[in-house]
C-alpha positions in Angstrom: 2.4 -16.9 -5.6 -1.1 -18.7 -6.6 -4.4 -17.9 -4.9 -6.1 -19.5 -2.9 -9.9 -19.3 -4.1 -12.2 -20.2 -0.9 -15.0 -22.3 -1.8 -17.4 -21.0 1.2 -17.3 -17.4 -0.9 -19.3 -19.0 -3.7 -21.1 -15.7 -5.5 -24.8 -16.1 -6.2 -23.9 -14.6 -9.9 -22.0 -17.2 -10.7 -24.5 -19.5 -10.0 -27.3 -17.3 -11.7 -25.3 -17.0 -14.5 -24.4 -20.7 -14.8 -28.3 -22.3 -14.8 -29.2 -19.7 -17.3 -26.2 -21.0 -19.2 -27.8 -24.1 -18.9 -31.3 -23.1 -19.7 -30.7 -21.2 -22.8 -27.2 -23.7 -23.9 -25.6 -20.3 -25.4 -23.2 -18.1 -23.7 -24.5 -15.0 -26.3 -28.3 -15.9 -25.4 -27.3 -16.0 -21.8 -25.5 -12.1 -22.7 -28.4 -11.1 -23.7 -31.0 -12.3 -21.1 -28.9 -11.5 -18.5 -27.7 -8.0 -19.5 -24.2 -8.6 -19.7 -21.9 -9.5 -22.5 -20.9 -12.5 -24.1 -17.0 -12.2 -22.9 -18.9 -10.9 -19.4 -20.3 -14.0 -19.4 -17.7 -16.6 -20.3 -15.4 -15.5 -17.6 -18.3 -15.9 -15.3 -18.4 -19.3 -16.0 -14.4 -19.7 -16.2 -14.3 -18.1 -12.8 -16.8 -20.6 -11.3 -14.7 -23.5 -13.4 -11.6 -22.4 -11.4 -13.6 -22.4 -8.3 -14.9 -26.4 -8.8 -12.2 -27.5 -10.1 -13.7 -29.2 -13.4 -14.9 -27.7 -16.8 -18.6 -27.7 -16.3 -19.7 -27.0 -20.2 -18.7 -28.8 -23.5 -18.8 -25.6 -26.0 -19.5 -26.5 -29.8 -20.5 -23.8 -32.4 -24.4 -25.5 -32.0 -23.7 -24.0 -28.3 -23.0 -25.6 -25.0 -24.1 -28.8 -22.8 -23.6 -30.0 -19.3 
């Protein structure tokens, strides 16, 4: 049985964790700045992936972009 994931229950950490993504463009620099680590981090943004539907980064080994 899948689960349903209701958008309305949105975690702020996600979001945190998403524009400092975005800021820095590096999961591990993200790890680091936001005291968590790196695999902490990637499901974070997995998790809020799942929740919109869409991949929100394109990861390279130079980092990641919008």
């Amino acid at each position: 049985m899948a689960t349903m994931i209701d958008r309305d229950d949105l975690e702020l950490s996600l979001l945190r964790t998403f524009l400092t993504v975005v800021r820095l463009g590096s999961m591990g620099r993200t790890a680091v700045a936001v005291a968590k680590t790196q695999p902490a981090v990637s499901q974070q943004i997995l998790r809020l992936e799942k929740i919109v539907g869409r991949r929100l980064f394109y990861r390279s080994r130079n980092g990641v972009t919008l």
